[in-house]
N, C-alpha and C positions, 0 to 999 in steps of 0.2 A: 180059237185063233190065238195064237203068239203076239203078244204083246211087251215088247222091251225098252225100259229104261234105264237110260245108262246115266252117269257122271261122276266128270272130269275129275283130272290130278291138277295139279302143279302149275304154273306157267304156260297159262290160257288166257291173262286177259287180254282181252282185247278193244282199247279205246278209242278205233274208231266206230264201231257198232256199237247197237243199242243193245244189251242183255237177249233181248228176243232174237237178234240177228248175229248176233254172237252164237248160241247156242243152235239156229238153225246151220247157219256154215259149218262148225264143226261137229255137226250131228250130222252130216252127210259125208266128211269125214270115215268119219267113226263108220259109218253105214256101209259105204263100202270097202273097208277093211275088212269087217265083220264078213261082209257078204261072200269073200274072198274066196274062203274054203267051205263055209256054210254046206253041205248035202242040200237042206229047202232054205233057199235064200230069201229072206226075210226085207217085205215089201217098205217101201220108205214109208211109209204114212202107218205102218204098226211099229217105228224107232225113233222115241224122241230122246235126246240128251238134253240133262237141267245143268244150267250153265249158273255157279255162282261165284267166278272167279273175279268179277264188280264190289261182290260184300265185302272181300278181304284185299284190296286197296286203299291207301288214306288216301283223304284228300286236302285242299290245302296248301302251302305251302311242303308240308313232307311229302306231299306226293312229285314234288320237284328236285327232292335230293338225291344224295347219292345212295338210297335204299338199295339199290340193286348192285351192292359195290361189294364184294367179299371180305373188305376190311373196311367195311361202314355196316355191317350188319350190327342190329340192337343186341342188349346184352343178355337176352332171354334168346334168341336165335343163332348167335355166337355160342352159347353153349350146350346148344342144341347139337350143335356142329361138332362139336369137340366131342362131343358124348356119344354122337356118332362116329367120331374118329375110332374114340378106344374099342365100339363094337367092330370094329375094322380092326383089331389086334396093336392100333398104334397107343402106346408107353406114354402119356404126356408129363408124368413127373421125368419121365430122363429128357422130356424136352424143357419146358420153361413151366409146368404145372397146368392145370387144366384152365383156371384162369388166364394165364398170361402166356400160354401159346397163341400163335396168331392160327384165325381160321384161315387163311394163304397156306400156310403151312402144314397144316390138318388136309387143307383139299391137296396141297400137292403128293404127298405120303399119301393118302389113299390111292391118289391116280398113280403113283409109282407102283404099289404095292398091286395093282390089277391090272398096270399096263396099259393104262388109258391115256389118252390127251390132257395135259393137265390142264388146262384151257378150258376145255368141255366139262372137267370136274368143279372148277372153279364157277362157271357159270350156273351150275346143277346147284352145287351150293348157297350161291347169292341167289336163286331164285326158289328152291325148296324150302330151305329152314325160317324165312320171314312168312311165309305160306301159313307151314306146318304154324308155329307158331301162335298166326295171328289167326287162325281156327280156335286152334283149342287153348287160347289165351284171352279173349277178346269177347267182348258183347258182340260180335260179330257171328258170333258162333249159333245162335238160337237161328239168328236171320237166316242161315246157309241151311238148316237143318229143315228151318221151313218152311221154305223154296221147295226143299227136294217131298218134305212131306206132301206139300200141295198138289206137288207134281204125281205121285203117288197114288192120290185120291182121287185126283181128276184122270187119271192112264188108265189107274187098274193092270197094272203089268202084270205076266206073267214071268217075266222074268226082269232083274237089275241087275248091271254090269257096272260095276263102281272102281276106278284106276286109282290108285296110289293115294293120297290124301280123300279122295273120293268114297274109300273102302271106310276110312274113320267115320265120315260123314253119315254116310248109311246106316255103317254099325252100331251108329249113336243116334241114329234117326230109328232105324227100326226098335231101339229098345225104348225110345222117348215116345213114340205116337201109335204102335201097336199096330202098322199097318202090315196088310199080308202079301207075302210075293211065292210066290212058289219055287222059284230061284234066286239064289243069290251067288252071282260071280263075281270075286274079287280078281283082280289082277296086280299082281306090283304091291303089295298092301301094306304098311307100314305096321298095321294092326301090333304085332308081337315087340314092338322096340320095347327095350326097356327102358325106365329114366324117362324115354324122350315123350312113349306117346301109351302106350299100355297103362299106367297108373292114371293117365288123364282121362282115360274111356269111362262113359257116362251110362257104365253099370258096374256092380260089384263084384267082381270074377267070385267063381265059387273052386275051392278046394286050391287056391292060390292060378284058377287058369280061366281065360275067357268063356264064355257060352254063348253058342246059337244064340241072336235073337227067334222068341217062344213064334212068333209070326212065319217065321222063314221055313218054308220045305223041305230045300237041303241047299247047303252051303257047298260052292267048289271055288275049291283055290287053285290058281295057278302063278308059280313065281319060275323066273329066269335064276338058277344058282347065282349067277351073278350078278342080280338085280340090286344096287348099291344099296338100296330102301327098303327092301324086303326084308327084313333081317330081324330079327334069325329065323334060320329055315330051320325044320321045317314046321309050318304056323301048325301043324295038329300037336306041338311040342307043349303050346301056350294057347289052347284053345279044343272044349270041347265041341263035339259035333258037328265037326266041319267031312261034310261025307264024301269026299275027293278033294286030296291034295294033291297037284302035279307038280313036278319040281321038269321044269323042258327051256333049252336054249332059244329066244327067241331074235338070233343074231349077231354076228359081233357089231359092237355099238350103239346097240341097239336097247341095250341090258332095262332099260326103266319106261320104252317109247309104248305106247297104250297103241299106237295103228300095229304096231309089232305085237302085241301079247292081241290082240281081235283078228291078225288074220292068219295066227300059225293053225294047224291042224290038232294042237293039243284042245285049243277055245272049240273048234270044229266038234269037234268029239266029243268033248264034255257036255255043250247042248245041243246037240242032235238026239237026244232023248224026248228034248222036252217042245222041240218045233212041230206045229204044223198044226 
């Protein structure tokens, strides 16, 4: 029997729910995205998603400020931004140096440069990079890792589906606690950044490139060309043993949405091997 767990990216929390009822609501979400194109549609009670979008909020008075502000981001996440600007081909010495450009200005040039809303980039921004961040920066990080390990243990999946910050989570859980999946699909995965989030993964690349966690079956990646976070394609560049890479459009707008990379026909395809 098919057993799947998934979890989340970016900009999930949710404070009116409890963690538990967080994770069931958008685990039904997620479920019937998934289910969409699925060939054997996978029943709700074999799909749980581990919600730990709770551990990496402060609390507090900072949890009242303007964190979520694109020129109030910390200075560890502000140059997070930037450092993703330049993997976007943007020059920050011809603008004010990588220091002293504003991340407004880094979000707006990227959303020029791909013809986005720059509105919608600015907000991706003020909500990915304090994320990103406060994962893989933070005592926060052990707690998130084992959440998903517990989850894990208690599932017994046969397969994980980990979105965007979700995918680091994994990647650094499955090499931390040795648990076994038989699949592992990443989506949107930030995994290969360089600077921002590859040097901070919590194993030791070999021959200068990631590796399979030794646990995992087979790895399938799928990223949207245009996925602003995926970056750089393609992840078998900066990663061995990843046994399907797809590189598939999952929408205009759409470029980084986790219901959009669960219910295109590429996710279809790739686990329709392993259902049933």
């Amino acid at each position: 029997m098919t057993r799947i767990l998934a979890i989340h990216g970016v900009n999930q929390y949710d404070p009116a729910r409890t963690p538990e009822a967080a994770a069931s609501r958008l685990g039904a979400v997620w479920h019937r995205a998934l289910n969409r194109e699925l060939p054997v549609p996978v029943d709700a009670a074999d799909m749980r998603l581990v919600y730990y979008a709770d551990l990496l909020r402060p609390t507090g008075p900072a949890a009242q400020s303007a964190a979520d502000d694109v020129d109030h981001l910390s200075p560890q996440a502000a140059d997070a931004a930037r450092r993703w600007g330049e993997l976007h081909g943007l020059d920050l010495d011809q603008a004010q140096g990588r220091v002293l450009t504003p991340v407004r200005w880094v979000a707006d040039a990227v959303a020029h440069r791909k013809g986005l809303d720059s509105k919608l980039v600015r907000r991706f921004v003020a909500s990915y990079f304090p994320e990103l961040v406060g994962y893989l920066h933070s005592p926060a990080r052990q707690a998130v890792q084992q959440r998903l390990a517990d989850a894990i243990a208690k599932e017994s999946p046969t397969i994980l589906i980990a979105h965007s910050l979700g995918s680091v989570v994994a990647y650094d859980t499955l090499w931390r606690h040795a648990h076994k999946v038989d699949v592992l699909l990443t989506i949107g995965s930030p995994l290969a950044m360089p600077d921002i989030v590859f040097p901070h993964l919590q194993h030791t690349p070999r021959s200068g490139k990631g590796v399979r966690p030794q646990t995992v079956g087979h790895w399938i990646n799928i990223a949207d060309p245009g996925d602003l976070v995926a970056i750089p394609q393609p992840l078998t560049n900066h990663f061995d043993d990843v046994d399907s890479n797809v590189s598939t459009g999952i929408g205009a707008f759409s470029f980084h949405k986790a219901a959009s990379y669960l219910k295109c026909s590429a996710t279809a395809k790739a686990l329709a091997p392993f259902l049933g």
